[in-house]
N, C-alpha and C positions, 0 to 999 in steps of 0.2 A: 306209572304215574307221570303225568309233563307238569312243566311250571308253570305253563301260561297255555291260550289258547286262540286262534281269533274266530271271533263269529260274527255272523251278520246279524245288525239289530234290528228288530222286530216292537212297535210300541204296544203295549201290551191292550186287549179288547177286553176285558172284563174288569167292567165296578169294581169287583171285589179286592182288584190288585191297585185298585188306584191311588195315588201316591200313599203307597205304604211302605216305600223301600225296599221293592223284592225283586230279585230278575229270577226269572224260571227258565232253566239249561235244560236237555234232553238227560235223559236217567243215565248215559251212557259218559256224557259231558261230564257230568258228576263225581261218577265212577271215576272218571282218569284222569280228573284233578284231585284224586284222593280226597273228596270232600262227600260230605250228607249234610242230606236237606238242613236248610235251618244254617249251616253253616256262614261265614261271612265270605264275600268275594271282592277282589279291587278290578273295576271299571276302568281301562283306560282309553279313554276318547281324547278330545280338546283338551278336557281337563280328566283329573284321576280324583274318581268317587268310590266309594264302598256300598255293597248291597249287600242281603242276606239272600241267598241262593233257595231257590224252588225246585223241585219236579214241575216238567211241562209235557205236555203231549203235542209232536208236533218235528219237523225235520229238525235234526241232531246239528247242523250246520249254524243255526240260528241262538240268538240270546233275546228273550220277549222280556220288555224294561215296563215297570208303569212311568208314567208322564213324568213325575218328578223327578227320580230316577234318569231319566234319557237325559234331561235338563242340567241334571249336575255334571253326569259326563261328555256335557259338549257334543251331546251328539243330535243327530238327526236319522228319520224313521228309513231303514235301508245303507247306515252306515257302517263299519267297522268296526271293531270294539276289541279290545285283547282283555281276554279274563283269567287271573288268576288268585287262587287262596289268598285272602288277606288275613294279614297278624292283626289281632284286636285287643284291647287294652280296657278292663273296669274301666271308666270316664273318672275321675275324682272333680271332676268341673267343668258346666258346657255352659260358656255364655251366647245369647244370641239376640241378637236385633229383632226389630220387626215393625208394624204399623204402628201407628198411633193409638188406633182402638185395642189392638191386643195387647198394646203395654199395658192402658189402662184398666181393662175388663180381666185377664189375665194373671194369676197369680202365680208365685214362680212353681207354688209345689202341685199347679192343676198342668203344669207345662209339665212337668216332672213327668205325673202320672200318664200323660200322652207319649212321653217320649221312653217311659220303659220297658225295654226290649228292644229300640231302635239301634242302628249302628249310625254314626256319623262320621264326619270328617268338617275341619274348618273350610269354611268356602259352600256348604252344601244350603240348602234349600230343605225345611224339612215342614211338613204338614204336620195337625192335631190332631190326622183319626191316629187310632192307637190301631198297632199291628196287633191284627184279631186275627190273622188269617191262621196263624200259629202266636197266640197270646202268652207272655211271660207267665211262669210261673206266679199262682196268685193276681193277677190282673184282672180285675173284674173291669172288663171293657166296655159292655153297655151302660156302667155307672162312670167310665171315665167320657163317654160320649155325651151322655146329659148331662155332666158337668161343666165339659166344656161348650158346649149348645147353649146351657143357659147364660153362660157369660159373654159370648160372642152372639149369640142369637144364629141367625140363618145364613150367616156367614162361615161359622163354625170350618164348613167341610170343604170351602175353598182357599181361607187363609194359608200363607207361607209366612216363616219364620225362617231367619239366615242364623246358622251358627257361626257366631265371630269369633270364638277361640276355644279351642279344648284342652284340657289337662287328663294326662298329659299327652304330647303331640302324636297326629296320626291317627288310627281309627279308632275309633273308641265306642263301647257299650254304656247304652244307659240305662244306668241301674238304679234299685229304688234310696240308696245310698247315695248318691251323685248330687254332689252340689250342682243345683240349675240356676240360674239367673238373668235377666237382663244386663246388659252391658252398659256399665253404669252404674246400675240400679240393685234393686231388692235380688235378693238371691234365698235359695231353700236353709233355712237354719241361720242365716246370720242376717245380719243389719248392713245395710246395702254401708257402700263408706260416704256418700253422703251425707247421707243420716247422722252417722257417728259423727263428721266434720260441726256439719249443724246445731246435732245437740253441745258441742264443746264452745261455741260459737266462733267470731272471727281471729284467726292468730294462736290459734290452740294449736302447739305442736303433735305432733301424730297418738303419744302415747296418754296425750289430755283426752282425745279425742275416744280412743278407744273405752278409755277408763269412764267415759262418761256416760259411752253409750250402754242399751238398756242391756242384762242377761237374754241367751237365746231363749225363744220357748222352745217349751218342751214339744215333741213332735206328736201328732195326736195319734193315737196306735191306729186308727183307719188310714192313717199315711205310712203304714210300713208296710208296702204292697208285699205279699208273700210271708209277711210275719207277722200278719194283726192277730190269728190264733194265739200263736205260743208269747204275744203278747200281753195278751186277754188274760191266760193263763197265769202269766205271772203276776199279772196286777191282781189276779183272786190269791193266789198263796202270799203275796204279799200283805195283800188285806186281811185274809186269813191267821197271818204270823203277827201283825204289828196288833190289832183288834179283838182279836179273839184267839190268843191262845191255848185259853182253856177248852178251848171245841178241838183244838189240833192236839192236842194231851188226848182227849177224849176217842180221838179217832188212832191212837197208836205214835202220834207222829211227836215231834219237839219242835220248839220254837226258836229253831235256827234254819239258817235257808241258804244254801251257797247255790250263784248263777253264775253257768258257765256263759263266756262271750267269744264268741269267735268270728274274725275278719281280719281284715288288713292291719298292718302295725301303724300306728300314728306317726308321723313326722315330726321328729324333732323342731320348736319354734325357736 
């Protein structure tokens, strides 16, 4: 296995790779970076970006980028590139800039659902198709594609979005957990700090502010990409235990309900 590799880059000719963040190495390339497909990689050109690696068909000497992709890593079609394994990190937070029209058509948890599965890094350039090419687990893409088409219209598939900061630093996955947001602004599950400032009005110190602004909502299970099932689920045995208990007698069962939770540990406030 080597650390790193250089190869010539190649911009990639198929639609279906276009900016979706993927560079595709020869099966060999692969192999002796100790990596499989799907896995993530760090681009270094101008600048140093991360992709998620493909199988390509095609000379072993080469790394074939989609457009965005080439663009983050400062490079240009026939330059150098050194590739190797990148370390990635759950995202717990991606804020990102962008037009005018995608702030305001744009909602932070429709950005969310385009950006799960993606790898980023701050500084990068990232599009709204959703990577379908190999779709995250639970990602229904063609309902994440008409969702965002109808909010952008016919722009949809050319729009860029700059990721201004990530948490925590360096490359990171986004997940359907992942606070997204605008910079500034609204973000997934909380109230942007304006907002709070606002509701508090002028000369509210911070914890006025907080206290005033409204409860999060609650997340709708068709936003738990990969968990709206055992979502579903639970809201029936819930309903089932709080409403009708005597149906769950009936059927063998008792009207207690323990649910396991498992992920990441919270951070102490």
């Amino acid at each position: 296995m080597v650390a790193s590799i250089t190869l010539v880059v190649r911009l990639a000719a198929s639609a279906a790779d276009a900016r979706r963040g993927v560079v595709r190495l020869h099966p060999e390339v692969i192999d002796a970076l100790g990596l499989r497909s799907w896995d993530a990689v760090t681009l270094t050109g101008a600048r140093v970006t991360t992709a998620l690696v493909a199988p390509a068909v095609g000379p072993a000497g080469q790394a074939t980028l989609d457009d965005v992709t080439l663009s983050n890593a400062g490079l240009s079609d026939g330059a150098a590139v050194v590739v190797a394994p990148a370390r990635v990190e759950p995202a717990r937070q991606v804020l990102l800039t962008g037009s005018r029209l995608a702030r305001a058509a744009l909602t932070p948890e429709t950005i969310r659902l385009a950006l799960v599965g993606k790898v980023v890094t701050a500084g990068d350039a990232v599009s709204l198709l959703p990577q379908d090419i190999e779709p995250a687990p639970g990602l229904d893409a063609p309902a994440v594609r008409q969702r965002v088409a109808g909010a952008l219209g016919s722009a949809w598939t050319t729009e860029l979005l700059t990721v201004a900061s990530v948490d925590p630093a360096g490359a990171v996955a986004v997940r359907p957990s992942t606070v997204v947001g605008w910079e500034g602004g609204a973000a997934t599950g909380v109230a942007s700090a304006a907002a709070a400032v606002a509701a508090a009005g002028p000369g509210a110190p911070p914890r006025a502010a907080a206290a005033t602004s409204s409860p999060e909502p609650a997340l709708p299970v068709e936003e738990l990409v990969g968990n709206a099932e055992p979502a579903r689920k639970l809201v029936e045995w819930l309903e089932l235990m709080l409403d009708r208990p005597e149906l769950l007698t009936r059927l063998g069962g008792a009207a207690r309900l323990g649910v396991l939770l498992v992920g990441p540990e919270a951070s102490a406030s």
